[in-house]
C-alpha positions, 0 to 999 in steps of 0.5 A, a space after each residue: 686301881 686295879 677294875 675288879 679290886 674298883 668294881 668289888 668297892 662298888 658292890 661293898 656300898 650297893 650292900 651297905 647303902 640299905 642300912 645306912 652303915 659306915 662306909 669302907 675304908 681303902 687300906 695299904 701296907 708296905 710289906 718292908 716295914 713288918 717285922 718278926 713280932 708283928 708277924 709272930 703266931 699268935 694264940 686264939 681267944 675263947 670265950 668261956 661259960 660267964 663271957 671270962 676271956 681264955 687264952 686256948 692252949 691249942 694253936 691255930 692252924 693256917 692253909 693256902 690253897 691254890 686255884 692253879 688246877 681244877 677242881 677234879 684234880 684238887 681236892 684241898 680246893 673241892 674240901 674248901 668249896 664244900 666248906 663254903 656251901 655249908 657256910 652259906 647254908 648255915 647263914 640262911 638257917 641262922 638268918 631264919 632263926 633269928 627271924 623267927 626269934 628262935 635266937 633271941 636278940 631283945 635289942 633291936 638295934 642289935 638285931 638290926 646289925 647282927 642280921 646285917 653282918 651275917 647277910 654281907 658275910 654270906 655275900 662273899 661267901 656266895 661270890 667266891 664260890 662261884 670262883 672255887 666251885 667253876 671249871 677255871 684255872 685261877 693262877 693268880 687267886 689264893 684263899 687263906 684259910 685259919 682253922 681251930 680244931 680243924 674247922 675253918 673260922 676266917 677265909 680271906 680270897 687274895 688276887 696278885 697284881 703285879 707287885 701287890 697282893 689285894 686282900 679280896 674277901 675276908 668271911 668268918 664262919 657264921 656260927 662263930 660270926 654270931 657268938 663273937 657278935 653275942 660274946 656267947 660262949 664257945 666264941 673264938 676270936 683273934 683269928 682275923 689277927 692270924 689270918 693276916 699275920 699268916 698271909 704276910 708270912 707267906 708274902 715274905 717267904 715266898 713271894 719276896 715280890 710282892 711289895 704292898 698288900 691291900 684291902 678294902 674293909 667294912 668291918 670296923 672290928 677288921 678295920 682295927 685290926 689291920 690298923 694295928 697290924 701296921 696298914 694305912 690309907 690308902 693313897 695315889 702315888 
């Protein structure tokens, strides 16, 4: 195993040991066995005013930006960099109302986990930003970004090792973090679907190389998803 791809598994468990939570699982998937449908665009989900599922008529819109120029000379690269700091501002102004039961969440339990998943989510995003905002030409590191209505809802960091693409971080817009967790209204699901979906349909247009896609996952919800999606355990072969 790849020493950062070891090393980021280590920093997973350090964060999840306080809470006692499942640990992660090491995931793979053989680009050769996708197809056409298992990669097919697929629609957003919003959750309407009585918690009812909408299909939305408008499509998500997917972007990849590149690390292989500076920042001064990229400005997909400085927007997403701006957007990554407003999340992490955003985390804490969440983290601080629910604190101070501004949002109310009565099920402690509940409350318990909710603050857990918006703190380990502002964990990435705080360590790729260091990548994105440095003066450092990445040539091998991407981020995936899945946007609706022009705002970004999941962003997932990728690394290629040789013949493999490891699936870094993956972190989701913590407003939209909170009402998925909340099914509140205005919650829009799927996009970790197409967020993976439009990784594998790059990987196969344009990066034919690439033979395998792996990932270290927490989230069980993430988990089932790339699951679904056709990824395994990971084994030493």
């Amino acid at each position: 195993m790849d020493v950062k791809f070891l090393l980021k598994n280590i920093l997973y468990i350090i964060l999840l040991a306080p809470t006692l939570l499942q640990a992660g699982s090491d995931l793979e998937l053989d680009v050769s066995t996708l197809t056409s449908e298992s990669i097919s665009e697929i629609l957003p989900l919003l959750i309407g005013r009585n918690g009812e599922k909408i299909i939305s008529d408008v499509s998500f819109f997917n972007d990849k930006i590149l690390l292989n120029t500076l920042p001064a000379e990229n400005e997909p690269r400085r927007l997403l960099t701006a957007t990554v700091d407003n999340y992490i501002a955003k985390s804490d102004i969440i983290l601080k109302k629910i604190k101070d039961k501004v949002i109310e969440i009565p099920d402690m339990a509940q409350k318990g986990r909710v603050m857990h998943k918006l703190r380990l989510n502002k964990s990435f995003l705080k360590s790729v930003f260091d990548d994105l905002y440095s003066k450092k030409i990445e040539m091998n590191s991407a981020f995936y970004v899945t946007k609706f209505n022009g705002e970004a809802v999941v962003i997932t960091q990728v690394e290629s090792h040789a013949h493999e693409l490891h699936i870094e971080y993956v972190m989701s817009d913590p407003d939209n973090l909170l009402n998925i967790i909340l099914n509140n209204e205005g919650a829009i699901k799927r996009a970790s679907v197409e967020n993976i979906r439009s990784i594998a349909r790059d990987v196969i247009s344009n990066n034919p190389s690439i033979t395998k896609m792996k990932s270290y996952v927490i989230s069980p919800t993430l988990e089932a998803n790339y699951r679904r999606f056709g990824f395994t355990e990971f084994s030493c072969r």
